[in-house]
N, C-alpha and C positions, 0 to 999 in steps of 0.2 A: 723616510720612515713613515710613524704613521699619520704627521701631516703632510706628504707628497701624494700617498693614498688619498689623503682626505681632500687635497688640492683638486686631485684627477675626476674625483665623483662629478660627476651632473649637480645645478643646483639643486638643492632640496630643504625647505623651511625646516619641517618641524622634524627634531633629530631627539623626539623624546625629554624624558626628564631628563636635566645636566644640574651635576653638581652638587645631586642629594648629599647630606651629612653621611660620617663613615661613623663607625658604631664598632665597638672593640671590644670582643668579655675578657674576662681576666682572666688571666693563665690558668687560674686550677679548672675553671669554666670550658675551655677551649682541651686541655688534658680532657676531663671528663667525657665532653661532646663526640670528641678524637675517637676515646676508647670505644663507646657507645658506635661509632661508624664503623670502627674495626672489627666489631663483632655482629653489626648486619652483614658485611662483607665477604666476614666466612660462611654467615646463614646464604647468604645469597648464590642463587645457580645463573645467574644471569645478568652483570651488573654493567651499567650503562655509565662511562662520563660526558658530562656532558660540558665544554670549555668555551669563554670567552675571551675577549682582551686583559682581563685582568691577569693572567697566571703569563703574558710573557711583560708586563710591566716591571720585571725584576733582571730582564733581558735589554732594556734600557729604551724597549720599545713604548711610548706614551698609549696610557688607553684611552675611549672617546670620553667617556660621564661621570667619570671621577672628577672630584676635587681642581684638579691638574689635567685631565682629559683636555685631547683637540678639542673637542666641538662647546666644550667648556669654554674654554680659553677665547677659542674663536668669537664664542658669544659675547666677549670680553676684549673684542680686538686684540688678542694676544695669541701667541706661538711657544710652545711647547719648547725647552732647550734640550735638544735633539744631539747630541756627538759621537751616534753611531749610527752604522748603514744599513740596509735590511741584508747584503751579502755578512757582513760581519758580526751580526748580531748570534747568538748561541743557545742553544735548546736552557729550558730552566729547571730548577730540582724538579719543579711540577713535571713539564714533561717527562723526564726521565725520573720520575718515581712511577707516573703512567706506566712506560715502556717493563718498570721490572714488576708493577703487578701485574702488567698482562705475560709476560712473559713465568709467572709463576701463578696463571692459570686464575687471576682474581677479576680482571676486567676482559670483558665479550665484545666491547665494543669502544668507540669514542668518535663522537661527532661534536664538530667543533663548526666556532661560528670565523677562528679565524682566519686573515689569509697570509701571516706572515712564513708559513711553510717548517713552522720550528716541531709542529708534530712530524711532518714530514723528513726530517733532520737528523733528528731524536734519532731512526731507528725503528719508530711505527709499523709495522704492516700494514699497507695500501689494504688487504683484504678486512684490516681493524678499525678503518678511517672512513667518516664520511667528510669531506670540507664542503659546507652550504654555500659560502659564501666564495668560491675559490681559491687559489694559492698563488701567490706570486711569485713562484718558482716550478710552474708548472703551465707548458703551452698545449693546447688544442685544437685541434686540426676540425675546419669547417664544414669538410667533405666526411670523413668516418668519423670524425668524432672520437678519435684514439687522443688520450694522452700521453707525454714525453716532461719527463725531469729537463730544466733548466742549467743552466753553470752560471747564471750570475738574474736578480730577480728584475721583473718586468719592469720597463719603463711606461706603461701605457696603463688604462683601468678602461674595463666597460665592453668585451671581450675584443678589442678590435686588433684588425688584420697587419701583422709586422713584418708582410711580403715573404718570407723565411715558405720553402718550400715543405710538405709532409713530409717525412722519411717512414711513414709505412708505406708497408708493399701491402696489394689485394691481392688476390686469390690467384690469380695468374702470374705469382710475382713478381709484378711491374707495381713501378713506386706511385702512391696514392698523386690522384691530381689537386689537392688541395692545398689551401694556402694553412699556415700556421696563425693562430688569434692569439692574444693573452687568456690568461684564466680568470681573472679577477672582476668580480660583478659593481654592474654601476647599481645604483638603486631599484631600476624598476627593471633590469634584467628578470629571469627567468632562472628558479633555482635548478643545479644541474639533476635531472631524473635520478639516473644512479644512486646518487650520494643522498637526495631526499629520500627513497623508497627506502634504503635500507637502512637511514638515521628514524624515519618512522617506524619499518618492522623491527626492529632493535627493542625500543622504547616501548613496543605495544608485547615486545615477548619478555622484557627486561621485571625482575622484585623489586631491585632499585636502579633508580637513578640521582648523580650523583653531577649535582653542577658547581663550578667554580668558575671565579670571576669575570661572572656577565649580571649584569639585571634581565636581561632577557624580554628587552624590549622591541625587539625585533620580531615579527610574526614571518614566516610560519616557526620558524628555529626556536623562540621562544615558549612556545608553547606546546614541542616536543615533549619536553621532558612530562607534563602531565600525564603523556598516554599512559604511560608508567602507573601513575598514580590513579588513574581511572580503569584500571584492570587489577586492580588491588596490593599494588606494590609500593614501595615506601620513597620518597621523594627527598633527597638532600641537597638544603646549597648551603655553598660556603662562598661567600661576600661582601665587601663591606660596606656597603650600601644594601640599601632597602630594596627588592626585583618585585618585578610584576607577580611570581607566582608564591613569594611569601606564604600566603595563606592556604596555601597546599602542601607549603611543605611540612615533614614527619620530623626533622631537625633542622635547626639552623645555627651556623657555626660564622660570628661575624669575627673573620681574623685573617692574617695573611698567609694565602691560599702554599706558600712554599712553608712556612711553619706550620700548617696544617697537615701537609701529605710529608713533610720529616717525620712527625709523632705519629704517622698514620701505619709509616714502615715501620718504623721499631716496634710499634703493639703488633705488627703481623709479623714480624722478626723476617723482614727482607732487608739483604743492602741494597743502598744505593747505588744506581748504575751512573757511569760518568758516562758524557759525551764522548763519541768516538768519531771524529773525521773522516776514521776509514770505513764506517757504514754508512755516511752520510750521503745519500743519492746526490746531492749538490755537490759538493766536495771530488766524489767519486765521477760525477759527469765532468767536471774542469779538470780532473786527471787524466779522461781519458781521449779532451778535447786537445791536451797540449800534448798526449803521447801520439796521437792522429796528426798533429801538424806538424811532428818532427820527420813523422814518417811519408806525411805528404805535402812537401813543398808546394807542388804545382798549382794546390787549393789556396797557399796563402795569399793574401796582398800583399803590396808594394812594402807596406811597414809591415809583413810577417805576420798576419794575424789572418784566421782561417775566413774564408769568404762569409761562410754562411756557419754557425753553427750546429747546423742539420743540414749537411751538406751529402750530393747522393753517398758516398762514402761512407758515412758518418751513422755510428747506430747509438741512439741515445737510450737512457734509461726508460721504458715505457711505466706509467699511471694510469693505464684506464682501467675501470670497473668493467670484469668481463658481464654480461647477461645472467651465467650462471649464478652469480653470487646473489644477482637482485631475486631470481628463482631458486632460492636452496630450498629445499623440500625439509628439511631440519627445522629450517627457522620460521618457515611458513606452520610448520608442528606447532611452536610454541604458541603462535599467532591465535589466541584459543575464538577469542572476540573479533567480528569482522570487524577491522578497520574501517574510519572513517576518509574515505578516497578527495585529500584534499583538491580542490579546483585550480592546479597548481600549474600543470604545463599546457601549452596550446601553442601550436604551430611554429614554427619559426622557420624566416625568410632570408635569404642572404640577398644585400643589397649589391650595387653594381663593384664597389669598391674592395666587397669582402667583407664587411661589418655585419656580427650577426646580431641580427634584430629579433623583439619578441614579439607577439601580436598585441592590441592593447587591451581582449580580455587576459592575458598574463601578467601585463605589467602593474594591472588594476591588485592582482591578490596573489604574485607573490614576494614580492618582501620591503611591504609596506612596515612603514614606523606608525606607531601607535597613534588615534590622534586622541587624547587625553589628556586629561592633567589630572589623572586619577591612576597613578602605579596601581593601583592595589584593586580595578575595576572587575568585576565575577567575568562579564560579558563583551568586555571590547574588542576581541576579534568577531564575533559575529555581529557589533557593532558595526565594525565596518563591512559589512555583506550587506546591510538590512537594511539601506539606504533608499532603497525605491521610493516610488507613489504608490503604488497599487501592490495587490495581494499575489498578484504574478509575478512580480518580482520576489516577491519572497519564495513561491513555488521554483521559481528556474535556480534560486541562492540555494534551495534545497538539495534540488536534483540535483545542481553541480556538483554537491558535498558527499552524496549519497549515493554508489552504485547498487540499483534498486533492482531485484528479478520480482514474481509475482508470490512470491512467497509473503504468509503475511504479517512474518517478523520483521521482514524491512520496510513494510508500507507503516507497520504501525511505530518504526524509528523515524521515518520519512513524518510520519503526523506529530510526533512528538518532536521533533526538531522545527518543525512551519508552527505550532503551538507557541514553543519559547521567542523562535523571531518574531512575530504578531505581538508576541505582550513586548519586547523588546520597542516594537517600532509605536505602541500604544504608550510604552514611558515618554520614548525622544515626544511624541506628541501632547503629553501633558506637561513636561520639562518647558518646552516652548510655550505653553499655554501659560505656565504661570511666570515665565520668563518675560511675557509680552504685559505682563499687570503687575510686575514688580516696576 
């Protein structure tokens, strides 16, 4: 579960704030707050959720910064009581209240931070889904870069290579020569292009957006949902702890995120959708892995179980994000304000083993944990950009951020953004000055 995930990470110190106090309004408060989102909901042409660990903690999966959180506990020499597995674990009313607002036309999108695959389970549309951080029910191939659905979730973290052959075919349909990786990101991994590009044009086309249990201390993910709120759209989270972007948001609803989205259907007079196994791409791949290995012995082993489960034979469920969707001309329409083009992907090299590696300007800025002890800081992501010595360094933290033509609306975004970092890097400079005479 999700200390085996957390086992697998790389090490990494600083894992954010752990174990802020949970904060709870009282029911007619939480009713009130409800109704008030139900009826942005229906205002809203474009509405964005945005999920973290918290909405599958009722799924019996542990989240990290809770109270009870791994990395909580961890900090505490302690371990999470754990009596379910990531294969047997089951979508939550959250998710499948998700699945029937978008399936009656209320939510455009959902980009989540996590990687237990229970959006993916639910029922989701892959074309409704971004996962930043991957899924561990979901493998990728080194070579195209296609994804394939799982039948039981990965044993490894950090995308590395579990010898399993591609089963797609290229163009001349002869089967891809690539090895199969897991999907699941280590820390300084590289978030995946696809599912970043269109989690950010989402949020920068979205009126609202709508987060449930994360703090949202994870950059870049965390700081999605603003785009929203900086193109003039309304920003909601629901969680019980205190998140980095509190002071952006247009409501805040501190309560538990499955009693939140029950009173959330009945003020929009949807039922609930129950879990269904037989939509379930995991479920549906181990059906059609044991109906394949009845029919082909010759593939099994000794003890009767198929060699490979992407065996050439073998056509599994595909997940990959085609190109078109990252270029829809629709959602590019909405996109009114040029995005700010984060410094997100660069390069990646396959080493000799098959392990895909990222370069180390990627592992620098994308998905760093915050380093603060201030939840509630205006400017900690550019924070950590603004680190240099010299004034060139803030120039290149610029350009990274900014694709610039000679027009003179973007030179003068490009000065206004080298403005704010300069007074930024003139605080950390007096901070330390009186830091050194205290």
């Amino acid at each position: 579960m999700s200390c085996n995930y957390a086992e697998g990470l790389s090490k990494y110190e600083n894992k954010g704030k752990l174990g802020l106090p949970e904060k709870f309004d009282p029911p007619e408060e939480i009713e009130r707050k409800v109704q008030v989102l139900a009826e942005w909901i229906k205002e809203s042409t474009h509405t964005v959720f945005h999920t973290g660990a918290g909405i599958s903690t009722s799924a019996g999966i542990p989240d990290f910064r809770g109270p009870k959180g791994v990395w909580t506990l961890e900090k505490e020499g302690l371990k999470p009581d754990i009596n379910i597995s990531w294969d047997d674990a089951r979508p939550t009313l959250t998710h499948m209240a998700i699945v029937a607002l978008e399936r009656n036309g209320y939510v455009q999108y959902v980009v989540t931070q996590n990687i237990d695959g229970l959006h993916l389970r639910s029922g989701l549309q892959r074309q409704k889904l971004a996962e930043l951080h991957g899924d561990m029910f979901v493998d990728k191939c080194n070579y195209c870069h296609r994804q394939f659905v799982r039948n039981t979730a990965a044993t490894t973290v950090g995308q590395k290579s579990e010898g399993k052959p591609c089963p797609g075919k290229r163009g001349n349909g002869r089967r891809c020569r690539g090895k199969l990786h897991d999907n699941v990101l280590d820390w300084e991994d590289g978030l995946p292009d696809a599912d970043l590009d269109l989690a950010i044009s989402h949020a920068c086309a979205a009126d609202l957006s709508i987060c449930l249990g994360t703090t949202l201390q994870i950059v870049p993910s965390g700081n999605i949902p603003v785009d929203t709120k900086k193109r003039g759209g309304k920003l909601v989270i629901c969680n019980l702890q205190p998140t980095k972007q509190d002071r952006h948001a247009d409501l805040i609803i501190n309560a538990y995120v499955d009693n939140v989205m029950k009173h959330l259907l009945e003020f929009l007079d949807i039922p609930l959708l129950q879990y269904d196994p037989n939509v379930d791409p995991m479920k549906l791949t181990q059906k059609m892995l044991h109906e394949y290995r009845k029919t082909h012995p010759e593939d099994n082993d000794q003890n009767g179980k198929l060699v490979s489960s992407n065996h050439n034979g073998f056509e599994p469920i595909e997940w990959t994000i085609p190109e078109e969707w990252v270029s829809d001309k629709e959602l590019a329409e909405k996109v009114k304000v040029k995005k700010v083009i984060r410094n997100k992907r660069q390069s990646k090299h396959t080493t000799n083993d098959g392990d895909i590696k990222c370069s180390k300007q990627a592992k620098i800025n994308l998905k760093s944990e915050l380093h603060t002890d201030n939840c509630g800081s205006e400017k900690e992501e550019r924070e950590l950009y603004c680190s240099g010595n010299t004034v060139n360094d803030l120039n290149n933290y610029v350009k990274s951020m900014i694709k610039c033509d000679d027009s003179k609306s973007s030179w003068e975004q490009v000065g206004e953004l080298k403005e704010e970092a300069q007074e930024i890097k003139n605080e950390h400079s007096v901070s330390k000055a009186q830091n050194g005479t205290n």
